[in-house]
N, C-alpha and C positions, 0 to 999 in steps of 0.2 A: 717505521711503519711498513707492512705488508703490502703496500701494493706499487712496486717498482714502474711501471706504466701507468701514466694519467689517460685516462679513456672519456669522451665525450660529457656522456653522462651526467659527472662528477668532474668537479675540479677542488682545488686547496688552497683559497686563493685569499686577500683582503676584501670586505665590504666594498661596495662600490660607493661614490661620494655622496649621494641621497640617500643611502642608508646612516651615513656617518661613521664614526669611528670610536670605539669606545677603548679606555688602555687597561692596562692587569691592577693598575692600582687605583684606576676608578671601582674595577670590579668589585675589589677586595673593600671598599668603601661602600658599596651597595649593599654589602652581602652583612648587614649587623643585624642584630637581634636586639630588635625591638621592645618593648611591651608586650604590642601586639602581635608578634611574631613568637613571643615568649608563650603566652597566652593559650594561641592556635597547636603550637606545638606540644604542649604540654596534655592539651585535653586531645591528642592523637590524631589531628587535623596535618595531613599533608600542605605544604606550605612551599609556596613560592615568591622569593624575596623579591623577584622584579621580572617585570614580562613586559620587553618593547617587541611591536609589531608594526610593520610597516607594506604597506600595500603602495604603489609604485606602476602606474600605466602611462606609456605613449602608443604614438601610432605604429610602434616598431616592435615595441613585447610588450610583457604583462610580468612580473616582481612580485615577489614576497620574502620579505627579511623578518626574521625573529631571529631576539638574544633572550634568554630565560634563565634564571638558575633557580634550582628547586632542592626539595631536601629529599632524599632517598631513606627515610626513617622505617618505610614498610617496606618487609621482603617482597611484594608483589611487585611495586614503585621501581625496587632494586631489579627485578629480572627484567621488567619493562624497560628500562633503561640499558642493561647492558645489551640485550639483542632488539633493533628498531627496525623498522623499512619503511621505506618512502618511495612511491610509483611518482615515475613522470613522463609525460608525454614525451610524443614525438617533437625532436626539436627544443625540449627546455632539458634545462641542464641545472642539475641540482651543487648548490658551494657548499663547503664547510672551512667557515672562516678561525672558528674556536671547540674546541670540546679538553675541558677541564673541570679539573675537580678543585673544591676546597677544604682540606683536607688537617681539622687542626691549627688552625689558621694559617696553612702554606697551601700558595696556587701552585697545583701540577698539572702540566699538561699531558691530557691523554692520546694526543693523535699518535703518539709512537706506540702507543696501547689500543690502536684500534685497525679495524679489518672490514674490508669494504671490497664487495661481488656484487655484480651486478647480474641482474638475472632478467630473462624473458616474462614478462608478463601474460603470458595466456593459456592459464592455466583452464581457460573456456575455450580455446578453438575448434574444438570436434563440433560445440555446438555453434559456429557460425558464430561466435563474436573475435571478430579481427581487431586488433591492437598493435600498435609498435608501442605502446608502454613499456616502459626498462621499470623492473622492480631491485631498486638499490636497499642489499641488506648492509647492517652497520652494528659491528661488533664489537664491546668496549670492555679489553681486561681489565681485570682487578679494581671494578669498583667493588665499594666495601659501606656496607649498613653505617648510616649518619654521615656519608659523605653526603657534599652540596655541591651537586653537578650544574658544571656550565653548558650552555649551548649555546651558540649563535654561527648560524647558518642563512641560504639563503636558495627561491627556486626563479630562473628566470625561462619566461615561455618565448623565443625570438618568433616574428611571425613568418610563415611562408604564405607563397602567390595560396594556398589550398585554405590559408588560415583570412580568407579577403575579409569576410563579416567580423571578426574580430579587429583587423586593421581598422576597419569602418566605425564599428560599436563597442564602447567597453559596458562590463559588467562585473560588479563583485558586489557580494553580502556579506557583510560583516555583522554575526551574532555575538552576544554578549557574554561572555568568558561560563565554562562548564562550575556551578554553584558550588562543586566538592571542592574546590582549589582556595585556599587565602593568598592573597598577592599583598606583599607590602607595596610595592608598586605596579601600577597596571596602566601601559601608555598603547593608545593604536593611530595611529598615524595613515589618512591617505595621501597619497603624491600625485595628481594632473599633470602630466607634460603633451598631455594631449591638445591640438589644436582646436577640439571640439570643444566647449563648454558641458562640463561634467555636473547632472543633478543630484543630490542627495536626499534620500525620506526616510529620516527616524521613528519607526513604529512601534508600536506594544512599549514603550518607556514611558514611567509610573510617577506619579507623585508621592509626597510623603506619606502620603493615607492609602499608598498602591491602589489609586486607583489610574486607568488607563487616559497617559495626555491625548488630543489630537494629534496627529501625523506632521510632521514639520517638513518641509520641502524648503530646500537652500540648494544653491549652485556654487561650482567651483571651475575659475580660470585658467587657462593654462598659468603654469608653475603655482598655484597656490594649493594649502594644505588642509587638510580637514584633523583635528586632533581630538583624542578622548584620554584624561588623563583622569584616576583615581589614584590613593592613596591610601594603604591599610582596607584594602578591601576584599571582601565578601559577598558575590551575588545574591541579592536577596529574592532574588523571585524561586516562588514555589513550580517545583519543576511540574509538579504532577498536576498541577491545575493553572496553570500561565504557561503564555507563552513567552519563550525569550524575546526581550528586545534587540532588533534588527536595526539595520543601515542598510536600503537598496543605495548602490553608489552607479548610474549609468548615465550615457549620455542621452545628452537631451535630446526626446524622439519624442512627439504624437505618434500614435497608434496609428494611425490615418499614414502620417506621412512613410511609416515602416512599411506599411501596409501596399505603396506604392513603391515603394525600393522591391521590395521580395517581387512583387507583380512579374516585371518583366523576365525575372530569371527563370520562373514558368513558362510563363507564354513564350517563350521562346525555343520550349523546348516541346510543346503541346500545338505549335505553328510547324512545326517542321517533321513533324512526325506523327504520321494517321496511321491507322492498323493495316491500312491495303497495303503499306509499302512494305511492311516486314514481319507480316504475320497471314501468310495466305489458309493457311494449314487451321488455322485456328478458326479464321473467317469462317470455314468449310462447315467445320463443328458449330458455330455461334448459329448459321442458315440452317443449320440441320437440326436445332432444337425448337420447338414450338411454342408461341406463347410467348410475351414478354416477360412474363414473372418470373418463367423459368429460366430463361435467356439471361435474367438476373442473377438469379441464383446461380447458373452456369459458370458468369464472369467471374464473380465473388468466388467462389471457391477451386476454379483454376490459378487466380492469384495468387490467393492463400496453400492450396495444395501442392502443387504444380512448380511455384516458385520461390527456390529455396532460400530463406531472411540470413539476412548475414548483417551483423550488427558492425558495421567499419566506423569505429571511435573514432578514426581522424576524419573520414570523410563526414560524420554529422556534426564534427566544431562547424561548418558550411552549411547554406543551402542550396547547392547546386546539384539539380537531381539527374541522375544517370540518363541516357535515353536510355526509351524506350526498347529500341528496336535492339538496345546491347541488352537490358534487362530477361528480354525473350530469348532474344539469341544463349544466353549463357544461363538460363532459367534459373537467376540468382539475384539477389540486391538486398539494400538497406529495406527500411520506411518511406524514404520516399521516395528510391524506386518500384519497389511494389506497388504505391501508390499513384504514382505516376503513371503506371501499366496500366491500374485498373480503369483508372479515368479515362485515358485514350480507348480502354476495349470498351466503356460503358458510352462513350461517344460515336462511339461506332452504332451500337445500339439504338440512340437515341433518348439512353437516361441521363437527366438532368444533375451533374456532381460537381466537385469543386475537392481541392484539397483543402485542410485544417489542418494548423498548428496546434498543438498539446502538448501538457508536459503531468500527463497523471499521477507523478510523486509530489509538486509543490502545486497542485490546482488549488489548493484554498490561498493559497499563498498570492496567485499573481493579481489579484485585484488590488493588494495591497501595494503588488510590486510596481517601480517607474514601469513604463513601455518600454519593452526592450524586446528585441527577436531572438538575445540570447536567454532568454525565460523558459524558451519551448525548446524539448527534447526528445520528440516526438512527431512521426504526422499520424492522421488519419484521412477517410473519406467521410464527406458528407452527401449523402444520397437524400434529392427530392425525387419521392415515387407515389404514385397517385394521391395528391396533398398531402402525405406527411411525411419525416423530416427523421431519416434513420444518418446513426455514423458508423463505421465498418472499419475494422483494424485489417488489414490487409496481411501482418506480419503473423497472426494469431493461423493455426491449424485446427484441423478437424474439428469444423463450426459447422454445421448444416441448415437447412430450412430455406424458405421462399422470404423473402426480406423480412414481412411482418411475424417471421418466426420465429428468426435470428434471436441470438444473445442479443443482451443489453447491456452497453458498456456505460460505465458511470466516472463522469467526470461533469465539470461544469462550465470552464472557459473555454473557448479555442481562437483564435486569427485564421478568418477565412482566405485563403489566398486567392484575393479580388480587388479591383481599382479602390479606394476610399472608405477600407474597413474600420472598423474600430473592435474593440473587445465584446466579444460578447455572452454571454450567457444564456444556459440551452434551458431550457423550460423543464417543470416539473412533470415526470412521465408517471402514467397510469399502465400495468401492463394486459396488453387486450387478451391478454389467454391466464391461467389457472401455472404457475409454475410448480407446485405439486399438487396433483389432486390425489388421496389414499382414501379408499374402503378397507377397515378392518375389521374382521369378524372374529370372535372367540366363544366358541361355543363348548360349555361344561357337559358334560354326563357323567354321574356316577364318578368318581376318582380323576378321570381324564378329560382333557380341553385340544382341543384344535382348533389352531390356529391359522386363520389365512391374513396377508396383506396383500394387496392389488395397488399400485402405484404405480403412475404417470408421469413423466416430469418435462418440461417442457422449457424452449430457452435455455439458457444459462447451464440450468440443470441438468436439462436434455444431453446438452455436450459434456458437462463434466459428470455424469452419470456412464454415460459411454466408453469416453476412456478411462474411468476408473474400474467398468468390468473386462475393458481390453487388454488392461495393462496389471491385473491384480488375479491372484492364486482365488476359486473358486470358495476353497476350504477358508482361507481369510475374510472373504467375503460374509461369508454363510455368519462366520464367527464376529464378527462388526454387528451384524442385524441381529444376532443371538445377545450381546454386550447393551445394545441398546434397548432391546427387549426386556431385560434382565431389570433394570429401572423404570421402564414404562410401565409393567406391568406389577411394580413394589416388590419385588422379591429380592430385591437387594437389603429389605428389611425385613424380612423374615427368612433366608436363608443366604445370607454372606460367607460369604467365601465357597458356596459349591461352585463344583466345575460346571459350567453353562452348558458344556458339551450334555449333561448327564440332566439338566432340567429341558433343556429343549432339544427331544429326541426325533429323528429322524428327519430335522430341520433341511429343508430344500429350496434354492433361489434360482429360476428361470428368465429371459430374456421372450417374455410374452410377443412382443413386435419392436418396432426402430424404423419409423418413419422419416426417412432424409428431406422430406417437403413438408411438412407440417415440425420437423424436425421434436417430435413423441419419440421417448424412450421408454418402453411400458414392463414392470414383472412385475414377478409372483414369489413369493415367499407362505410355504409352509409349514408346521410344525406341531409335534405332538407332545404336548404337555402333564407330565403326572404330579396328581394334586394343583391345580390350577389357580388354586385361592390362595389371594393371601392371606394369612392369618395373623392376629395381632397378639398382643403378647396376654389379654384375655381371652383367648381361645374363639373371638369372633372371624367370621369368616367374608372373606372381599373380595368380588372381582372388579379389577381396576387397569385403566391404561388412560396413562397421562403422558402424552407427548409434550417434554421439556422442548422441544426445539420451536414448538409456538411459543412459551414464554421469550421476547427478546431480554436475558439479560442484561444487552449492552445498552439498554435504554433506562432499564430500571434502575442499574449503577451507574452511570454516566454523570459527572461531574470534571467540572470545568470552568474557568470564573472567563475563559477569551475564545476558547473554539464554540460554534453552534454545532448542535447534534446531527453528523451526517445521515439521512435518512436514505438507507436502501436493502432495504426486507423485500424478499418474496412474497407473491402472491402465493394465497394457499385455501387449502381444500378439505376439510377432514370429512370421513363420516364414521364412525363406530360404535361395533354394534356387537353386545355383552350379551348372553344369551344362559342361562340356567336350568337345571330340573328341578332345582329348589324354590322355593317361594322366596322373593323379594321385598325389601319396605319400600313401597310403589311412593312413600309420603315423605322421605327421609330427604332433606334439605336442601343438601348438596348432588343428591342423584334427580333432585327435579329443578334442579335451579338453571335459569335460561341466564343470558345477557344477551344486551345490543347496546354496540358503543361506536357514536358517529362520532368523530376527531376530525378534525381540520385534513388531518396527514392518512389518517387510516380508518376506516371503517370494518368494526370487528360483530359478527353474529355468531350465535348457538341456540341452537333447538334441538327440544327433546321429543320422542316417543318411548313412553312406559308403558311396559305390560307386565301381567304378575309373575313374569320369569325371566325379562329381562327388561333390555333398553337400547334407546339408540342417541346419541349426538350428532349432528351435523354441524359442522365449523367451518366462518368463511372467513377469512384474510385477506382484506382489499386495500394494499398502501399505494398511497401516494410518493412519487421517491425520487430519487437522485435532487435530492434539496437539501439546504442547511433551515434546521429548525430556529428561529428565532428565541432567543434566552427566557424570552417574555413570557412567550407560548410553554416552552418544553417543560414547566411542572403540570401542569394540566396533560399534556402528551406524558408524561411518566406515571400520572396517576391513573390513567387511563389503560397503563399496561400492570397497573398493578391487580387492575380490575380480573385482566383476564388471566392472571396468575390464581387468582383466589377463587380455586376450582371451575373454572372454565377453562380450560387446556384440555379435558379430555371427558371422563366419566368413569363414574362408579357405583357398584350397586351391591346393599347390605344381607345378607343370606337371611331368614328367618329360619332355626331350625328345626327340626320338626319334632315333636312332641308336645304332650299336656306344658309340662312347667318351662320348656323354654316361651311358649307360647303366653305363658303369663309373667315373666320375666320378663317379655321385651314390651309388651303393654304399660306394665308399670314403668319402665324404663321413657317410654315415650308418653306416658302422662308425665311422671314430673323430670322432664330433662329441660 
């Protein structure tokens, strides 16, 4: 083998005794072809004769053992196996107990065929994510198409004084095997040697008519085991519409009682440190702005601007939050240093906040999940400011506006860090401002149209409207609003594939204003049009503009038999307004046709004004949001958005042409149509 020096990392060593011990001629005993292995193989199903896995916590590390041997029958299978990598923290040290082949019915061992570097993991540093992760690559010659590789390896995590909440608390999820794989055998095994009593809750697992059991909740003793043993199996769950069944494995905590663990390792860091003591400079600035709103706004975005987020992977295994006054001083931290800043500057102030825990990647997940404080990977701020009830990402840049301005961040749990919390869930939000409002105008003469848009955007928008004209070439800009025009206005169906450059000439985007307190990012888009009608492949003539980004697709396709439909849509705004030298059919169906659709979750309007040369729409979008729709509900909420698909997204209006016989050609057309 290549590598003459054993490095930390990595070691080559045997199984430890809880994992057990398995020999070459059990292996080679495992490894038969079956029926069902005949079966899977044959109709080109990658196949895996046997996968033991073993999970393994005390109060001193955290363990994971897996033995597998699989077939390498696909060239893709094959390169994936010969070049692998495995990241592991700081402090665990990845084994390789076995790696062989079976080969024609003879075991060879490949560790003298394999090559193993160990590399730095931070391939993100520039941007502020700090890591002592080792990424161990593992190179394995001369496998060869229909070989059946072995593996059994193993990663253990020892804990340090920095790793305390894990010596405290364990947690693992164990999800139910990826549905592409067949296993003749499938064993998972947890091990307790924790002095704690360890809870278990088996969720999303189906009965024979797949339909979803209740959640089972069971505990496990120190030294006892929890096992899941199949045979000749095949996941059956539908990946695209179920979800996999889970195992929360943690120990036993109320939310309440976590809730009072975490308590003091704040307050003690938010008792010993007020902003007088190490931030005079700042004080100076906070007295010098006028206004509490503003003074809010001040804090919030010196955190965020000011103090550079630095993501440190080993210090958030922990919840022990930096002070303060080092946070300042070296105007750098995590999450919950920045957050811990901002609380003490908004303390100063005299606004009402608290830190919260999050974990915005698995939030639908943790209601399901035991109480565990290793759930959340994440803080935030939660701000009470003249009765209502904002949260603030401290780690997020260039956000602006006066509180009730701000972005809206969507998530739905969090653990308030306060004496006798519990879980809680944040109410359904209404947004008090318009997040796009757009006037469009199109107005025809003779051959040519021009074109204006005027759009506002506000929140959310506001900020990522901003940096996307900060940080993006003019001419690509121009060219996005020229692409989306190109569909709105159907000329993608009567003239494809022209260059867009050449239908929308003279096309120009301005930055009208950018108001950092009301946090409005307002332009202008113009453009001059030849031949502005569509035309249809009878030679009738249309002016149209249909804004696809009011239709939500994701609601009208949305299917799912276990997730409810995340609801968070912008508020929005339309007005447009089609204008002619030609005569119009002022009676034509779809150019007078109005809705009003009150829903539970959204409230949708459109009104018209027709005259004999043009028209106008107005459109409002008012949801209700950051909720999960209930299963019950959401075909009525899908048919609702079907509604505003079927020509309420925009407006259009039908040319009458001028002369004797078109004029009696569209009469007859509209008697008997």
């Amino acid at each position: 083998m290549n590598n003459p020096i054993q490095i930390e990392n990595y070691k080559i060593l045997k199984p430890e005794i809880w994992a057990g011990n398995i020999t070459d001629e059990e292996l080679i005993d495992k490894i038969k072809d079956s029926e069902f292995a005949t079966k899977q193989i044959d109709e080109g199903r990658d196949y895996c004769y046997f996968l033991d896995k073993k999970y393994y916590t005390s109060n001193k590390e955290n363990s994971e053992y897996v033995c597998l041997a699989y077939t390498l029958n696909e060239p893709g299978n094959l390169e994936r196996a010969s070049v692998s990598e495995v990241v592991v923290e700081e402090n665990e040290v990845y084994s390789i107990h076995r790696i062989s082949v079976l080969r024609d019915g003879v075991l060879i061992d490949k560790i003298p065929d394999t090559n193993i570097k160990v590399l730095d993991s931070e391939n993100q540093s520039s941007g502020g994510i700090l890591s002592s992760n080792k990424k161990i690559n593992i190179t394995i010659k001369d496998l060869r198409l229909y070989d059946v590789l072995i593996m059994e390896d193993s990663r253990c995590k020892a804990f340090t004084e920095r790793d305390f909440l894990r010596k405290e608390f364990s947690k693992y999820v164990w999800v139910s095997p990826d549905n592409y794989w067949a296993y003749g055998s499938f064993k998972f095994t947890f091990i307790n040697d924790r002095e704690e009593k360890i809870a278990y809750k088996k969720t999303f697992f189906r009965d024979a008519q797949g339909n979803v059991l209740e959640p089972e909740i069971h505990h496990l003793k120190k030294g006892e085991r929890f096992v899941i043993e199949e045979s000749n199996y095949i996941n059956a769950v539908d990946a695209g519409r179920e979800i996999f069944p889970f195992i929360d494995f943690a120990t036993e905590n109320s939310w309440k009682e976590l809730s009072n663990y975490i308590v003091p390792i704040y307050d003690d860091v938010f008792s010993q440190h007020s902003l007088k003591d190490f931030a005079p400079h700042l004080i100076e600035k906070l007295d010098a702005v006028n206004g509490l709103d503003e003074k809010l706004q001040f804090a919030i975005e010196y955190v965020q601007n000011h103090i550079y987020y630095i993501f440190n992977a080993d210090e958030m295994n922990g919840h022990k939050p930096q002070k303060p006054s080092v946070t300042y001083e070296n105007k750098q931290g995590d999450c919950k240093a920045k957050c811990v800043l901002l609380k003490v500057i908004l303390d100063y102030i005299g606004v009402d906040a608290s830190v919260v825990l999050v974990n915005f990647h698995t939030d639908y997940y943790i209601k399901y999940y035991l109480p565990s404080l290793l759930s959340f990977n994440h803080v935030v701020v939660k701000i009470n400011f003249k009765g209502q009830e904002y949260f603030v990402d401290a780690t997020v840049r260039d956000e602006f506006g006066l509180i009730e301005n701000r972005g809206f961040i969507y998530f739905m749990h969090y653990l308030e860090v306060k004496p006798d919390q519990v879980l809680q869930e944040r109410k359904p939000y209404q947004f008090p401002y318009c997040c796009i409002d757009e006037k469009v105008e199109l107005n025809a003469q003779n051959t040519t149209g021009r074109l204006k848009l005027t759009t506002t955007y506000k929140g959310n928008r506001a900020n990522a409207m901003r940096r996307y004209f900060k940080s993006t070439n003019k001419r690509e800009i121009i060219d996005s609003w020229n692409s989306f025009l190109f569909y709105g206005l159907n000329y993608s169906n009567d003239r494809s594939g022209t260059d867009i450059r050449n239908i929308f000439k003279d096309a120009s985007i301005d930055i009208v204003s950018d108001d950092k307190k009301l946090n409005e990012f307002k332009i202008h888009y113009t453009a001059t049009i030849e031949n502005p009608y569509y035309i249809d492949p009878q030679n009738n003539r249309f002016l149209m503009y249909f804004d696809r980004n009011v239709i939500k697709a994701s609601a009208r396709d949305f299917m799912h038999k276990d997730l409810p439909f995340w609801h968070n849509f912008d508020s929005e705004k339309y007005e447009i307004s089609l204008y002619t030298d030609q005569k119009i059919d002022t009676e034509e169906k779809y150019t007078v046709q109005e809705s009003t659709i009150s829903n539970p979750y959204f409230d949708y309007k459109s009104r018209k004004k027709i005259t004999k040369n043009g028209a106008t729409v107005s459109i409002e979008y008012n949801p209700l949001v950051n909720l999960e729709i209930p299963q019950e509900q959401f075909e009525a909420f899908r048919e609702d958005h079907h509604k505003v698909a079927d020509s309420n997204f925009g407006l259009g209006i039908d040319i009458i042409e001028p002369g004797l016989m078109n004029m009696i050609k569209f009469n007859f057309k509209k008697r008997f149509k």
